[in-house]
PyMOL Python script that loads the backbone (N, CA, C, O; Angstrom):
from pymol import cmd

cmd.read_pdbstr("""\
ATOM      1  N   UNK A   1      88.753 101.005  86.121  1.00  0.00           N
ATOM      2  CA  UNK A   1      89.290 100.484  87.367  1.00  0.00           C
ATOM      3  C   UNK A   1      90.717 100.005  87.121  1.00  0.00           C
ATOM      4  O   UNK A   1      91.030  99.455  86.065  1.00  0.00           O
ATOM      5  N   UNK A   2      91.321 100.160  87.822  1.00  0.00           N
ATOM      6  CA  UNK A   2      92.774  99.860  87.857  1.00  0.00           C
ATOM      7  C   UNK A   2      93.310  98.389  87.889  1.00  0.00           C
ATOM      8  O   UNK A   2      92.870  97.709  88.816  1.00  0.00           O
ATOM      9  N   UNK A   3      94.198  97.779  87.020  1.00  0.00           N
ATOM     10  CA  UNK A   3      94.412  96.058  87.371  1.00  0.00           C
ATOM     11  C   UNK A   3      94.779  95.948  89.178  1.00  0.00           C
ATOM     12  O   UNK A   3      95.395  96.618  90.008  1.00  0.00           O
ATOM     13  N   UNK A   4      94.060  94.799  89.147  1.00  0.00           N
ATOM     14  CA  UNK A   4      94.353  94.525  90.526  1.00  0.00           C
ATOM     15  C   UNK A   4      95.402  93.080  90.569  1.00  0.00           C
ATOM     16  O   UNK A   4      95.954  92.982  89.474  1.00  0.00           O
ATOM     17  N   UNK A   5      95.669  92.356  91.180  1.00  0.00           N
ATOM     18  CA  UNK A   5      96.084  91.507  92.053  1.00  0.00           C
ATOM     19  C   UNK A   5      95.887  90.982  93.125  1.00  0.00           C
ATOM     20  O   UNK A   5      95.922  91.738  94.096  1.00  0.00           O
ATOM     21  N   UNK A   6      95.631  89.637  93.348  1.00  0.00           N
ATOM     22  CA  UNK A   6      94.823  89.083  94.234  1.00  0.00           C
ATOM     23  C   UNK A   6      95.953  88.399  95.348  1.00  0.00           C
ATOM     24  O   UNK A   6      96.553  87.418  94.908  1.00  0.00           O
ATOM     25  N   UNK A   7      96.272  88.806  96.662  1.00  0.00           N
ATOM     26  CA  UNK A   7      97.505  88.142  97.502  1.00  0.00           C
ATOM     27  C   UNK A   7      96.636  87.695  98.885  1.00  0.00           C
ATOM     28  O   UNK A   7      95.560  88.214  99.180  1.00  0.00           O
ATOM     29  N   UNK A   8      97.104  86.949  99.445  1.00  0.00           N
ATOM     30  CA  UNK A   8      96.689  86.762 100.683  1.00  0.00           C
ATOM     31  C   UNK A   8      97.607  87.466 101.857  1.00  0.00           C
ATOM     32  O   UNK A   8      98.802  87.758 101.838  1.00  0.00           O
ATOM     33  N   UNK A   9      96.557  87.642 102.945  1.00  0.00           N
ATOM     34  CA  UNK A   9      97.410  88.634 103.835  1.00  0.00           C
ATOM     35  C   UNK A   9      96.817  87.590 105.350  1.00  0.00           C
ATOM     36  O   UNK A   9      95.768  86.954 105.252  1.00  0.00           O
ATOM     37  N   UNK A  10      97.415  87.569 106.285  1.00  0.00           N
ATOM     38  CA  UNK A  10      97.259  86.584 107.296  1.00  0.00           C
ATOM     39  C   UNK A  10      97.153  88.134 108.184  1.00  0.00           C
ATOM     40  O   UNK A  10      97.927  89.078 108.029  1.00  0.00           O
ATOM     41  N   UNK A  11      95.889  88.077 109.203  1.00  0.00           N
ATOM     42  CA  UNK A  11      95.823  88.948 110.177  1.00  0.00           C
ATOM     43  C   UNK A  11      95.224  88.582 111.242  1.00  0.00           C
ATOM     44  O   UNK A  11      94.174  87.995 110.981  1.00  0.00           O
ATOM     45  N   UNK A  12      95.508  88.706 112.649  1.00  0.00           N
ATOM     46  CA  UNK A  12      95.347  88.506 114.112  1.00  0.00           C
ATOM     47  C   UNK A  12      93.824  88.203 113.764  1.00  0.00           C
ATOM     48  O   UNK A  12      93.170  88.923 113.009  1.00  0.00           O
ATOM     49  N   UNK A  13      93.308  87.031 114.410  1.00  0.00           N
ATOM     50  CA  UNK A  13      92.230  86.603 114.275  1.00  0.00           C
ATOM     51  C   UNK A  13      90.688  88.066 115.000  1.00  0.00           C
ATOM     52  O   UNK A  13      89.554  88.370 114.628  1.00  0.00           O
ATOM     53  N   UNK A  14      91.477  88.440 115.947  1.00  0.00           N
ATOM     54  CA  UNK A  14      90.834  89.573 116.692  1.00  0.00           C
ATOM     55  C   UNK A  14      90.562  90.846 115.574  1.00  0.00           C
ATOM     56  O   UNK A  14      89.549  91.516 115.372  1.00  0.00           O
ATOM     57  N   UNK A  15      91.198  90.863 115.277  1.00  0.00           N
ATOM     58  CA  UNK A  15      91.503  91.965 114.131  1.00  0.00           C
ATOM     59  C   UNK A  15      90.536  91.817 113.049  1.00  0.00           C
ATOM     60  O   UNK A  15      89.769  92.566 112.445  1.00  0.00           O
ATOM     61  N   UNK A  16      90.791  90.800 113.026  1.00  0.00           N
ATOM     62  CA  UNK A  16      89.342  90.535 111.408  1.00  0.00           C
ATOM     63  C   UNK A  16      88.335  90.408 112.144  1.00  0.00           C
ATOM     64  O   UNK A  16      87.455  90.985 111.504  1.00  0.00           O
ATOM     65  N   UNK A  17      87.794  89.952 113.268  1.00  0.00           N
ATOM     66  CA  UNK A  17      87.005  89.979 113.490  1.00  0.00           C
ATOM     67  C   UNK A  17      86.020  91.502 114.066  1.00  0.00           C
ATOM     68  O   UNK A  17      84.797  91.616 114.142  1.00  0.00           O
ATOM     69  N   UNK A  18      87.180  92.586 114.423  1.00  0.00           N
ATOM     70  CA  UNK A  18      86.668  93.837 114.599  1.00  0.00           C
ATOM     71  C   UNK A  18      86.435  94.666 112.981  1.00  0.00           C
ATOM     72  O   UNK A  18      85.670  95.595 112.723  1.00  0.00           O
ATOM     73  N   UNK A  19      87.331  93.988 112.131  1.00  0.00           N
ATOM     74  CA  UNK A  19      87.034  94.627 110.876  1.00  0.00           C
ATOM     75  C   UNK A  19      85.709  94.411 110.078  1.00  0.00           C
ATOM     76  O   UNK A  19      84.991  95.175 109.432  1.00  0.00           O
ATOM     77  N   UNK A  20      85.653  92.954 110.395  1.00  0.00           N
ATOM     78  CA  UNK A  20      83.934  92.581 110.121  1.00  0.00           C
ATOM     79  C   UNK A  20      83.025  92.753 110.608  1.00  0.00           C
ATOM     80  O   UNK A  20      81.943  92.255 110.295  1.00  0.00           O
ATOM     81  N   UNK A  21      83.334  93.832 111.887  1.00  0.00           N
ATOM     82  CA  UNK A  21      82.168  94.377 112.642  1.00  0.00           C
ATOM     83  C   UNK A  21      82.160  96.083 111.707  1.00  0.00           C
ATOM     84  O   UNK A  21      81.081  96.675 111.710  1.00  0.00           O
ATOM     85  N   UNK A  22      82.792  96.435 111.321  1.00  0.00           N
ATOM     86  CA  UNK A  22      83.185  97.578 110.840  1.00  0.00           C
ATOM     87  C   UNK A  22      82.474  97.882 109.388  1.00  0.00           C
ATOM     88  O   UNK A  22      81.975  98.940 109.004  1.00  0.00           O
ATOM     89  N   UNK A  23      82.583  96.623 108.704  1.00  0.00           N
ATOM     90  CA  UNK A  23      82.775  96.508 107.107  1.00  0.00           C
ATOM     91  C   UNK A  23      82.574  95.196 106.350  1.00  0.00           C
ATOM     92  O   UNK A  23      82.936  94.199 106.974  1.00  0.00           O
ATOM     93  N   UNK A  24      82.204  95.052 105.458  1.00  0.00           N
ATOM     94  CA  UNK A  24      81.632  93.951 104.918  1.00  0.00           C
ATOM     95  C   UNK A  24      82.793  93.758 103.775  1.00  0.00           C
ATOM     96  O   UNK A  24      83.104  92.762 103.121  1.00  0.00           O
ATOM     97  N   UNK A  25      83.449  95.445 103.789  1.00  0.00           N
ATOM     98  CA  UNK A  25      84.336  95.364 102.234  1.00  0.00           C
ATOM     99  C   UNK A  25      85.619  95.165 102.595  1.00  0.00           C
ATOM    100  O   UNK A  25      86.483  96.021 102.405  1.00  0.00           O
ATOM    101  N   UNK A  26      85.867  93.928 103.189  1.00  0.00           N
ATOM    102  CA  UNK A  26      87.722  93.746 104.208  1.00  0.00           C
ATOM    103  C   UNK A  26      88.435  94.301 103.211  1.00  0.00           C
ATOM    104  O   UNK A  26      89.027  95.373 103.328  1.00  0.00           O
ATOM    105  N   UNK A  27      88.406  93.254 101.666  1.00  0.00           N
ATOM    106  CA  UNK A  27      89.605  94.193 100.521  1.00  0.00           C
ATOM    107  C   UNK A  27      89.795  95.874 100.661  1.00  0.00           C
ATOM    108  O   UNK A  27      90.871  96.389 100.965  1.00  0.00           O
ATOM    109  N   UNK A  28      88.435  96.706 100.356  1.00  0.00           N
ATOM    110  CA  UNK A  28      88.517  97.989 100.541  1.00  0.00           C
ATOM    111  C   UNK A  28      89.018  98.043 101.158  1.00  0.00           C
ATOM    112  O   UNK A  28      90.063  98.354 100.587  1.00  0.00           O
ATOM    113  N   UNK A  29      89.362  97.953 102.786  1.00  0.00           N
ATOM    114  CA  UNK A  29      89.213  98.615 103.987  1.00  0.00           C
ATOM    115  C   UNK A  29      91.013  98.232 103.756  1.00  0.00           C
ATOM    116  O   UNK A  29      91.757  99.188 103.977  1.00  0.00           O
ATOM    117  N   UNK A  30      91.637  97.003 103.365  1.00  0.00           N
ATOM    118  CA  UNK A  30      92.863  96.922 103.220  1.00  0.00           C
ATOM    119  C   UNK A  30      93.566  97.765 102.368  1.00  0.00           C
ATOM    120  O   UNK A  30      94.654  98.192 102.753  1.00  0.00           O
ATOM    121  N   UNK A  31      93.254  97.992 101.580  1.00  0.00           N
ATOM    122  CA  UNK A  31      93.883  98.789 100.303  1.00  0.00           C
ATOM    123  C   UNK A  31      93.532 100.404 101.009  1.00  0.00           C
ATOM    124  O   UNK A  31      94.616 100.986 100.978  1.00  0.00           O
ATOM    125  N   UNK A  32      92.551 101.277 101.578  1.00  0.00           N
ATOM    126  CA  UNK A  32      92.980 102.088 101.779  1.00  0.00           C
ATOM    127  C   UNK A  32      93.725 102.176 103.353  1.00  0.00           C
ATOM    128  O   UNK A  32      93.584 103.272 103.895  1.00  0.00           O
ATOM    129  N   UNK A  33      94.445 101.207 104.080  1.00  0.00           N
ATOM    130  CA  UNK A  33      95.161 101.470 104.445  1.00  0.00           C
ATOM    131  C   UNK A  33      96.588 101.034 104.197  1.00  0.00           C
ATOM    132  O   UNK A  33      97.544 101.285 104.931  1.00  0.00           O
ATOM    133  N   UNK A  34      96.605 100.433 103.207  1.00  0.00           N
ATOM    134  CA  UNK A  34      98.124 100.554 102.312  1.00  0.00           C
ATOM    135  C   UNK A  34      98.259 102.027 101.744  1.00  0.00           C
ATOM    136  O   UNK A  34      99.282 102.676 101.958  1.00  0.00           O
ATOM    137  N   UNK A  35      97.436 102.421 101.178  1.00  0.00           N
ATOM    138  CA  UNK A  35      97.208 103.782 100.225  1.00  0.00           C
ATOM    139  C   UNK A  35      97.977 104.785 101.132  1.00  0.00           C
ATOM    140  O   UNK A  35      98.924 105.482 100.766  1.00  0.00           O
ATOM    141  N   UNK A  36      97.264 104.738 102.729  1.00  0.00           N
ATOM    142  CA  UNK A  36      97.633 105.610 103.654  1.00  0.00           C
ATOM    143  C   UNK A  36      99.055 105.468 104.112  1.00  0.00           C
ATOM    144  O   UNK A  36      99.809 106.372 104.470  1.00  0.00           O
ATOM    145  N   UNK A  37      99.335 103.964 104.029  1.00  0.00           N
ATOM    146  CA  UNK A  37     100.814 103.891 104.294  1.00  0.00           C
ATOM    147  C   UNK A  37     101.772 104.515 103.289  1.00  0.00           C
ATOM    148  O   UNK A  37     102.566 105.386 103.647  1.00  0.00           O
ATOM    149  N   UNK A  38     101.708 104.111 102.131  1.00  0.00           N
ATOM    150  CA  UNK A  38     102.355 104.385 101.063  1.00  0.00           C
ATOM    151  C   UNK A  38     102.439 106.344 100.930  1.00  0.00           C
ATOM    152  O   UNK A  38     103.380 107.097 100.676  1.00  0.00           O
ATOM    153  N   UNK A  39     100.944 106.604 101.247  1.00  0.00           N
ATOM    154  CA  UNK A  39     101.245 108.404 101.317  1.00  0.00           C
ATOM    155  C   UNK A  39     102.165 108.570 102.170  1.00  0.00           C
ATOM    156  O   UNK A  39     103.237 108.963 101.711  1.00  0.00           O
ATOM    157  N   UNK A  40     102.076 108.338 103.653  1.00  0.00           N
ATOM    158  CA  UNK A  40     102.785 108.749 104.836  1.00  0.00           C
ATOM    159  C   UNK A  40     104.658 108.451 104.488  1.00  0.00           C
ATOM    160  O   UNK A  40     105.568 109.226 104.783  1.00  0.00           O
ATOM    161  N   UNK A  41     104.769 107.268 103.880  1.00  0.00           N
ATOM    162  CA  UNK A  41     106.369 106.918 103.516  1.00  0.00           C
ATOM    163  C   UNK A  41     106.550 108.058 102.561  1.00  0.00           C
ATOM    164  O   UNK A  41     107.561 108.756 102.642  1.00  0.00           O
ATOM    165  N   UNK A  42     105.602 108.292 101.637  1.00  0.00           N
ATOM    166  CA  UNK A  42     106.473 109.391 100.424  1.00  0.00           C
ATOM    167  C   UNK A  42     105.985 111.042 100.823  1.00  0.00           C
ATOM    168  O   UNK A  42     106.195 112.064 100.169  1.00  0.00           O
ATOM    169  N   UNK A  43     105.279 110.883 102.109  1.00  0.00           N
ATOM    170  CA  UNK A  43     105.347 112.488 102.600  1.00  0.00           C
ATOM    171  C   UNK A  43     106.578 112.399 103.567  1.00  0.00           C
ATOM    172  O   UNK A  43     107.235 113.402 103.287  1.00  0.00           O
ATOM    173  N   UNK A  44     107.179 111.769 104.483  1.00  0.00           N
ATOM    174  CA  UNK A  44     108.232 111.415 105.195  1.00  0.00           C
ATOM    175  C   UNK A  44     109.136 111.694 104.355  1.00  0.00           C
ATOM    176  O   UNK A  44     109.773 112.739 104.487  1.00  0.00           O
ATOM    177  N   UNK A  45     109.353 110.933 103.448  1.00  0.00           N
ATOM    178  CA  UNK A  45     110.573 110.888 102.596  1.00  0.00           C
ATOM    179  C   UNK A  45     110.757 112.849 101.449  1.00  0.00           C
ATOM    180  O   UNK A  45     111.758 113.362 100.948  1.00  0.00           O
ATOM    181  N   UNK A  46     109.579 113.234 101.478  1.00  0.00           N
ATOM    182  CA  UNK A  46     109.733 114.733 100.791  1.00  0.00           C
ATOM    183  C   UNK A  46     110.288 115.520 101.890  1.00  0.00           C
ATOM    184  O   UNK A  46     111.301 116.219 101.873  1.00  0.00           O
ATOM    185  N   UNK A  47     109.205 115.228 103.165  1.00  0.00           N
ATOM    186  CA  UNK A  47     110.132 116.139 104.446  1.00  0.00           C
ATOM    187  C   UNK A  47     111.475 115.959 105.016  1.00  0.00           C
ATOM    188  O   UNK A  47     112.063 116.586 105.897  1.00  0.00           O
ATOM    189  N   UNK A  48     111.855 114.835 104.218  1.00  0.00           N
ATOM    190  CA  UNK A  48     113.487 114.451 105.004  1.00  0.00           C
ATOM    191  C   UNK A  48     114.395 115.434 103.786  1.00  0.00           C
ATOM    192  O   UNK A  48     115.331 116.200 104.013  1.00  0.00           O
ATOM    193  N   UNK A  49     113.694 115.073 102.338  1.00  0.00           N
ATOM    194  CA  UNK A  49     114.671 116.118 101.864  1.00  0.00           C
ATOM    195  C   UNK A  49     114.599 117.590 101.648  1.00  0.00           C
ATOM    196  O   UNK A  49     115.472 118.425 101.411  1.00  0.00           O
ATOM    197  N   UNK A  50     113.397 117.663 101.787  1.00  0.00           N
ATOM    198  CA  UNK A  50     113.385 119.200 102.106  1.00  0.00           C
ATOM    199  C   UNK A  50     113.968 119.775 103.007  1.00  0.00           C
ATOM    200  O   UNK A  50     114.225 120.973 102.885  1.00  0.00           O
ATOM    201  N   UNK A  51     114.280 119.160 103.997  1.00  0.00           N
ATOM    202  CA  UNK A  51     115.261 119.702 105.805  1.00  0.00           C
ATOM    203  C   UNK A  51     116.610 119.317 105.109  1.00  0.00           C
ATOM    204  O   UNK A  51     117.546 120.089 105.313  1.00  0.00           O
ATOM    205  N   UNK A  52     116.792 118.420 104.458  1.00  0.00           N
ATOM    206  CA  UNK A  52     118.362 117.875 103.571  1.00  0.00           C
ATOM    207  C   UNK A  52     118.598 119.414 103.209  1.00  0.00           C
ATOM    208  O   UNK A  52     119.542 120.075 103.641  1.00  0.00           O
ATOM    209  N   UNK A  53     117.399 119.982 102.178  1.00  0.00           N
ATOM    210  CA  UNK A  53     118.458 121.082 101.231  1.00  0.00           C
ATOM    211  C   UNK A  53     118.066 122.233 101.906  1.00  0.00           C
ATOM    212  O   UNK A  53     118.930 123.074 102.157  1.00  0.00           O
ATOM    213  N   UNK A  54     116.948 122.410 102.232  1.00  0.00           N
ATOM    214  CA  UNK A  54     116.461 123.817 103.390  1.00  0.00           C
ATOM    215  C   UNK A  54     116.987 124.121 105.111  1.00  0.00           C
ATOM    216  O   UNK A  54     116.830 125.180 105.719  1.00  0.00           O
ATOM    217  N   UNK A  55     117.453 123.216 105.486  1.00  0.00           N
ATOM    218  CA  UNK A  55     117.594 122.871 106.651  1.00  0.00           C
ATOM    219  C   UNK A  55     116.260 122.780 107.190  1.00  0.00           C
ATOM    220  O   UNK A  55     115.296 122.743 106.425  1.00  0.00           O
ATOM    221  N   UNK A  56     116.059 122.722 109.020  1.00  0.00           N
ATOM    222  CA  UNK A  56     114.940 122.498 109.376  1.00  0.00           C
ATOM    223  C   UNK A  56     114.271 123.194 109.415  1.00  0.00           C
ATOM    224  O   UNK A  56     114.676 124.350 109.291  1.00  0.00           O
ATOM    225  N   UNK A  57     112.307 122.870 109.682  1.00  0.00           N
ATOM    226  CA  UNK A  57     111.913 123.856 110.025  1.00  0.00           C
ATOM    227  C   UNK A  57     111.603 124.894 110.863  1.00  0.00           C
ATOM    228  O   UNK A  57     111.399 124.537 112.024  1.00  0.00           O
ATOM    229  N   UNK A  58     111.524 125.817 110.689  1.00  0.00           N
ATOM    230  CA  UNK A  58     111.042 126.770 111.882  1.00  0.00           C
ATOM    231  C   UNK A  58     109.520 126.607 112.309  1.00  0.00           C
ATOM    232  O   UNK A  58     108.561 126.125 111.707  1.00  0.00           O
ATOM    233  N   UNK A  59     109.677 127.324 113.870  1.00  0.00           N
ATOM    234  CA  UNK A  59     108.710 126.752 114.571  1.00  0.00           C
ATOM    235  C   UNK A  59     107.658 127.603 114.128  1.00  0.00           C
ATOM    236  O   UNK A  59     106.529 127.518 114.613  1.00  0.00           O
ATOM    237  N   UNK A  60     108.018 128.581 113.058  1.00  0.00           N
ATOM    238  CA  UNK A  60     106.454 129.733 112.657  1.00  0.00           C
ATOM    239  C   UNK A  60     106.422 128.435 111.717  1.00  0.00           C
ATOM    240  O   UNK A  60     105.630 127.730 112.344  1.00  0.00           O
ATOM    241  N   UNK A  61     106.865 127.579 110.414  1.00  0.00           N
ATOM    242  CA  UNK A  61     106.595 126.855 109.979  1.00  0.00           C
ATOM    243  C   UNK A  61     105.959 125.984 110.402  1.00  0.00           C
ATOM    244  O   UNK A  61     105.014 125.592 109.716  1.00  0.00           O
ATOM    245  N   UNK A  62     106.248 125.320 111.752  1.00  0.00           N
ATOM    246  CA  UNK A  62     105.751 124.142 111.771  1.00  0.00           C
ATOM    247  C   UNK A  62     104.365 124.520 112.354  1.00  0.00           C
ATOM    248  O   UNK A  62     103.520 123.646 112.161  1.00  0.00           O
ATOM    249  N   UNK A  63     104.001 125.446 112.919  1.00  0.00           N
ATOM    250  CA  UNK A  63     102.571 126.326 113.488  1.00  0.00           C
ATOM    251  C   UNK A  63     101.684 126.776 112.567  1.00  0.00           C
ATOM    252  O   UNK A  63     100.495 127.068 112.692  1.00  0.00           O
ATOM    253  N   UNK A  64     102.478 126.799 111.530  1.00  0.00           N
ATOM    254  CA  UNK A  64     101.115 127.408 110.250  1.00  0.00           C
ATOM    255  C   UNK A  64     100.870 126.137 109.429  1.00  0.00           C
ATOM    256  O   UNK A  64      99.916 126.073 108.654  1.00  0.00           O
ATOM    257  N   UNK A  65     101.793 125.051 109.610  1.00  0.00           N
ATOM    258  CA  UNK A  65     101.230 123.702 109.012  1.00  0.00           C
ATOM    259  C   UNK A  65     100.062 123.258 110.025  1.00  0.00           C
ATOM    260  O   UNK A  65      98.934 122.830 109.781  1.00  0.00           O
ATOM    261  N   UNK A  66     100.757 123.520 111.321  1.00  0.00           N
ATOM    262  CA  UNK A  66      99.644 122.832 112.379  1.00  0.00           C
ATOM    263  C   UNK A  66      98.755 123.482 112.741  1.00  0.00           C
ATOM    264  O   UNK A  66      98.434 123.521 113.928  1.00  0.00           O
ATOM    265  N   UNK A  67      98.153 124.137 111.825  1.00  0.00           N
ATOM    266  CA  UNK A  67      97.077 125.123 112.023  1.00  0.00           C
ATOM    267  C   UNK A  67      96.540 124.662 110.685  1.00  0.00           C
ATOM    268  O   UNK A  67      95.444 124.102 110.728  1.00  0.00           O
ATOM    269  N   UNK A  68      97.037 124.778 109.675  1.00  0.00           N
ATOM    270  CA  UNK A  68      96.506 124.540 108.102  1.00  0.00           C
ATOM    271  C   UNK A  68      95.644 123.115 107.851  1.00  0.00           C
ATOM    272  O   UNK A  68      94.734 122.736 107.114  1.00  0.00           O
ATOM    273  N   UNK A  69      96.802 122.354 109.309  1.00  0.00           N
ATOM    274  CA  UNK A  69      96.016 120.591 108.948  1.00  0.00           C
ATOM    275  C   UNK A  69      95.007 120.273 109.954  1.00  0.00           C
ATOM    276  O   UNK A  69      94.246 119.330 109.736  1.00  0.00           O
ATOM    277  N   UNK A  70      94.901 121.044 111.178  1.00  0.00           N
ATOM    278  CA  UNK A  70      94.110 120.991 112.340  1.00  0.00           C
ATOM    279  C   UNK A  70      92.964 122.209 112.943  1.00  0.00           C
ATOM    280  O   UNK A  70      92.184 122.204 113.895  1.00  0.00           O
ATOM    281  N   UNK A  71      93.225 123.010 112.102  1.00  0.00           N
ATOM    282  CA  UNK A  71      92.511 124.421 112.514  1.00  0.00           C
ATOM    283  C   UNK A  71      93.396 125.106 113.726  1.00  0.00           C
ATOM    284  O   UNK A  71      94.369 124.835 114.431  1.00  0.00           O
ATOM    285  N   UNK A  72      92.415 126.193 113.517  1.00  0.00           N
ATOM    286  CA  UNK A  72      92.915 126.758 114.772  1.00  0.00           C
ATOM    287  C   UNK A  72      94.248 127.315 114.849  1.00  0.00           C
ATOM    288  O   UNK A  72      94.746 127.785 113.826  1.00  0.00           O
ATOM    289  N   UNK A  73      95.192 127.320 116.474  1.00  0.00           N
ATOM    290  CA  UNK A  73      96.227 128.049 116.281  1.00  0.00           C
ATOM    291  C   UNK A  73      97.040 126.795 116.110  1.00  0.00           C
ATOM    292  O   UNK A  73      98.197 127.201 116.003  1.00  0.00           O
ATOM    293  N   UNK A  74      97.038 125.408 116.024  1.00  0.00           N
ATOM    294  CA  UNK A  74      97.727 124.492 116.186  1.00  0.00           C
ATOM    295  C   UNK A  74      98.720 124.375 116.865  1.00  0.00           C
ATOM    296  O   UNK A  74      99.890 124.501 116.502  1.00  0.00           O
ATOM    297  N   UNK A  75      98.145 124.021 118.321  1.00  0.00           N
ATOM    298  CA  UNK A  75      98.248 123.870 119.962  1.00  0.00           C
ATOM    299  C   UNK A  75      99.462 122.483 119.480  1.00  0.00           C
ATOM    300  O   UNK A  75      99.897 122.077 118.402  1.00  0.00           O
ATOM    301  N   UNK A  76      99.594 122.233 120.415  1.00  0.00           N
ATOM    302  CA  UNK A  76     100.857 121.220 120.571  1.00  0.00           C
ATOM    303  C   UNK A  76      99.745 119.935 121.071  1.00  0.00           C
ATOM    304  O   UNK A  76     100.204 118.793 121.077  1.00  0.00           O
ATOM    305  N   UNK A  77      98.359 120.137 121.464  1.00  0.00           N
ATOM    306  CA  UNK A  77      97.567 118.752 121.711  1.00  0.00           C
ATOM    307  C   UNK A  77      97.370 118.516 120.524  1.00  0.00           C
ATOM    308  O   UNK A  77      97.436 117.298 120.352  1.00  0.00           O
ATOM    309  N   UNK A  78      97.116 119.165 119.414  1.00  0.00           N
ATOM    310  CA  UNK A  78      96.889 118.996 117.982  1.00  0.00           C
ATOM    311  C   UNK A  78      97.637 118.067 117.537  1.00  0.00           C
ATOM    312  O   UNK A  78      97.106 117.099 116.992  1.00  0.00           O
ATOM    313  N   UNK A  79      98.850 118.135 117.649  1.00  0.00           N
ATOM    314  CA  UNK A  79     100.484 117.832 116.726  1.00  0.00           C
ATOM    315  C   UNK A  79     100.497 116.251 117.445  1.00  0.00           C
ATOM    316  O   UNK A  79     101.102 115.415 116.775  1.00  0.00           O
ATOM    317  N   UNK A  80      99.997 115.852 118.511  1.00  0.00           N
ATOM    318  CA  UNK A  80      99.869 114.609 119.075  1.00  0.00           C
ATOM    319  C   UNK A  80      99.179 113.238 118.373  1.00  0.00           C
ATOM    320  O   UNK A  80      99.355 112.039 118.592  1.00  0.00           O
ATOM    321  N   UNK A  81      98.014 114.220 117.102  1.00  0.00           N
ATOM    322  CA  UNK A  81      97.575 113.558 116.962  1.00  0.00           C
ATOM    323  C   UNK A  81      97.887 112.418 115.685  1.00  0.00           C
ATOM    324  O   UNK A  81      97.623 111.241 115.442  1.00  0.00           O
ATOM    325  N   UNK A  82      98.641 113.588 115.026  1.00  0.00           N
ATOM    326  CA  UNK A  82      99.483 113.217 113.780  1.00  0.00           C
ATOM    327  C   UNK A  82     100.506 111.520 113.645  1.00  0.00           C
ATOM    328  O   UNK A  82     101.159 111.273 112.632  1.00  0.00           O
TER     329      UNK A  82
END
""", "prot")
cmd.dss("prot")
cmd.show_as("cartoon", "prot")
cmd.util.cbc("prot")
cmd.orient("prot")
């Protein structure tokens, strides 16, 4: 298991209280949505430089991603959901 660190995090009283309807494991449930944050900043940050040195993408590109991550022909209701 990985070292951890123990911090306190202050959250909307409403909020914990839907999370404890959810989950018993609040730590878990926090850490994988840091995890998710932390992916989304360093997939953002690969797609900014990839359009830096490639320029942007094309729209057959962006249709065979949105098909690859959603099925299908990856409709533009798809891409909403992202």
């Amino acid at each position: 298991m990985p070292s951890t660190t123990r911090i306190a995090v202050t959250l909307p009283s409403g909020q914990v209280a839907e999370l404890r309807k959810l989950t018993d494991n609040v730590s878990g449930c926090v850490v994988e949505a840091v995890a998710r944050r932390i992916r989304h900043q360093f997939l953002g940050d690969d797609l900014r430089r990839h359009e830096e040195e490639h320029g942007p993408f094309r729209d057959e590109e962006l249709a065979e991603a949105r098909s690859k991550i959603f099925g299908g022909a990856g409709s533009s209701d798809n891409a909403d959901a992202s």
